[in-house]
C-alpha positions in Angstrom: 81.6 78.8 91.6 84.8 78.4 93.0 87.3 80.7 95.1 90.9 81.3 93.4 93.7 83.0 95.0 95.8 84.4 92.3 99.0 86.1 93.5 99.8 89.7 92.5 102.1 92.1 93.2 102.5 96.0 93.5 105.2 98.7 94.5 105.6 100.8 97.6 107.6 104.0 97.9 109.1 105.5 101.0 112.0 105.9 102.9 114.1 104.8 106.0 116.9 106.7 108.3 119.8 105.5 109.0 123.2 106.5 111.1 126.4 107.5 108.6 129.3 109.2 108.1 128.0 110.5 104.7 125.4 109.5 102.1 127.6 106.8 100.3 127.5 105.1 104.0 123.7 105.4 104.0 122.9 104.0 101.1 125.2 100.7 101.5 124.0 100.3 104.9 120.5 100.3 103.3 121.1 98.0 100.7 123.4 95.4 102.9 121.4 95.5 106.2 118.2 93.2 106.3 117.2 94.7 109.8 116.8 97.9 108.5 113.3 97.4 108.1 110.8 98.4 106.1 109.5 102.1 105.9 106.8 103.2 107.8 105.4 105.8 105.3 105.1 103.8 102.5 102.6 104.4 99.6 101.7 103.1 96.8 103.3 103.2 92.9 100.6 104.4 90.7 99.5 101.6 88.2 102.0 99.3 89.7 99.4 96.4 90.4 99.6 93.7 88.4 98.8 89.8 88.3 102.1 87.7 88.6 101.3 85.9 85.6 104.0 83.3 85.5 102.5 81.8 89.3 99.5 81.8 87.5 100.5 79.4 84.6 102.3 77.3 87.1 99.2 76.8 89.0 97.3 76.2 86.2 100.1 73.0 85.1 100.0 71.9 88.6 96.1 71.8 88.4 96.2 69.7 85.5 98.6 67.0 86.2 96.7 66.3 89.5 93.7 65.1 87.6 
């Protein structure tokens, strides 16, 4: 037997405050600032888990131009 890391993925929902004038401001400040961060009451999207597939098939044509 062998150990395989196979890379997945999932979603998280939550949210994060920021300073603005009004709610347009917010939202651009979120989308255009990298330091906001992210949230610290995250949870997870139902049924969101899933196996990045096209990693996967890369992996699997690096594996077998090696040998």
């Amino acid at each position: 037997m062998k150990d395989y890391k196979i890379p997945v993925s999932w979603q998280m929902y939550g949210s994060v405050t920021v300073k603005a004038k009004n709610i347009h401001d917010a939202v651009n400040i979120v989308e255009q600032d990298p330091t906001v961060g992210l949230p610290s009451n995250g949870t997870y999207v139902e049924a969101s888990w899933e196996v990045d597939w096209e990693m996967v098939e890369y992996e699997i044509s690096n594996e077998t131009e090696v040998k």
